[in-house]
Structure formats: C-alpha cells, structure tokens
C-alpha positions in Angstrom: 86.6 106.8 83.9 86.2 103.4 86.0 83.0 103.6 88.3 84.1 101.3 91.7 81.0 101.7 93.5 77.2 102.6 92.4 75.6 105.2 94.7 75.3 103.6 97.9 74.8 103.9 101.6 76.2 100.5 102.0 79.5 101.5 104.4 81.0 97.9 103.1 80.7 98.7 100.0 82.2 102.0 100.0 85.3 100.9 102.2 85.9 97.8 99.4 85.3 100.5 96.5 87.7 103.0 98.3 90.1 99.7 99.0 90.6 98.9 95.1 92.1 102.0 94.3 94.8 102.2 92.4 97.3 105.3 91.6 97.7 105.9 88.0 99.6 108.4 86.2 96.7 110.1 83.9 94.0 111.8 85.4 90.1 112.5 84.1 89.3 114.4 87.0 86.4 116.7 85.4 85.3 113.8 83.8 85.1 111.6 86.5 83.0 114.5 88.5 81.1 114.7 85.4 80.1 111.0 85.5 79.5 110.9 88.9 76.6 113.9 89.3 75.1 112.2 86.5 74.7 109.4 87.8 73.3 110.8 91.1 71.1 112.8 89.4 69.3 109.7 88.6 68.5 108.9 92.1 64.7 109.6 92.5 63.6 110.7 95.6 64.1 112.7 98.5 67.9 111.4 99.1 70.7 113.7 100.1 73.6 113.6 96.8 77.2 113.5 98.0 80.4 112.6 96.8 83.4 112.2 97.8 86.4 113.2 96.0 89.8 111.4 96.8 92.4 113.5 94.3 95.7 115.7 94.3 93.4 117.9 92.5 94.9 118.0 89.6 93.4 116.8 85.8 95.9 115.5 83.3 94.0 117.7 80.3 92.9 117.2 77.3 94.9 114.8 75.0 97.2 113.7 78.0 94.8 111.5 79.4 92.9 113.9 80.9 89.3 115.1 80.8 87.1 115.8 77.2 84.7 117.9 79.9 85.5 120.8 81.4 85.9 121.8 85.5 82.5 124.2 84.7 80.6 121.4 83.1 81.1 119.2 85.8 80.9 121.9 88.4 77.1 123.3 86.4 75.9 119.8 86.2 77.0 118.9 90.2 74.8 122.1 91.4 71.8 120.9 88.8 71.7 117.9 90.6 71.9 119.2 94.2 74.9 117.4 94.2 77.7 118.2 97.8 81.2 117.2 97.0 83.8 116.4 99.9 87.2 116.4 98.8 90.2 114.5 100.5 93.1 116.4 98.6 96.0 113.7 99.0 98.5 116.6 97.7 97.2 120.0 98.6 96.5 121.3 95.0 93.6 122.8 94.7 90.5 120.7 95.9 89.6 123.1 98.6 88.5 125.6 95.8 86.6 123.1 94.4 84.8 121.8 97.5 84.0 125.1 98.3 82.2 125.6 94.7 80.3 122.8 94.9 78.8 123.6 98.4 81.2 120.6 99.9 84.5 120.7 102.4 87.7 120.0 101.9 89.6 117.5 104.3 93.5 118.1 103.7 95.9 115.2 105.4 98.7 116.0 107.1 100.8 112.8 105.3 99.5 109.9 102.8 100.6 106.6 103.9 101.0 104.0 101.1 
C-alpha cells in the first residue's frame, strides 16, 4: 500500500494526491482501507473521518497481490474509528455494498476517461 496524501483538508493537496495515480494490475484493496482508518483513527479531536475510495471494487486476494487483511477487518476497524467511506466505483463491481456498510455513498460514473 502507497499512502499519496496524509489526512488533509488541504483541496490542493488532495487534487495533486488524486492526480498521481497510477493504474496497476494488483490490487490491496482491504488493505489499503485497512491503512487508511488507522491512520484516521489517530486524528485527535472532534474532526469528521472520511475517505474516499477510488476503485473497480475489486481486491486481487491473497498471494496475487492482494490484501493479507480481510474486507471485515477493514470494515470493523473503519466503524471503530467513526470512519465514512465514499466510494467512486470506476467499474461498477461492488463498491456500492461497501459504501453502504461503512455508513458512506457510492458515486458510480457513467464512463472513465483516461
């Protein structure tokens, strides 16, 4: 898992984080939803936890590239931290569901441009 951007309201920094992504073939989804509430359960204070998910939905599993954690231990440590995930599901695979579990939406484009 590559972290682009620390937790941040900083707009520029999110647009520059979102910017240098890059498509790869593996995926560490669970993992990468792992990382991320942990790291905004850190935040002290009063702040609002969000993130935002930009995936087909998919994780490459276990031994393919994929996640060592499960969906549930990311999902169980996401609520723990009062943690909302939006999803942007670039291939309409599933990311609804998990939006919906993790007390987020789901935003579902009609066509990726690349």
């Amino acid at each position: 898992v590559r972290v682009l951007c620390e937790p941040t309201s900083d707009k520029e920094r999110l647009k520059a984080a979102i910017g240098s992504i890059r498509v790869e073939t593996s995926t560490a989804m669970h993992d990468a939803l792992y990382v991320a509430a942990e790291r905004l359960k850190k935040i002290e204070g009063d702040w609002r936890r969000a993130l935002v998910l930009l995936s087909d939905g998919l994780d490459s599993g276990a031994g393919n590239g994929g996640s060592k954690r499960s969906y549930e231990d990311a999902e169980r440590l996401a609520l723990e931290a009062d943690v909302r995930c939006y999803t942007i599901d670039i291939a309409r695979a599933g990311s609804t569901i998990m939006a919906g579990e993790m007390r987020g939406y789901a935003i579902m484009p009609q066509a990726v441009q690349t």
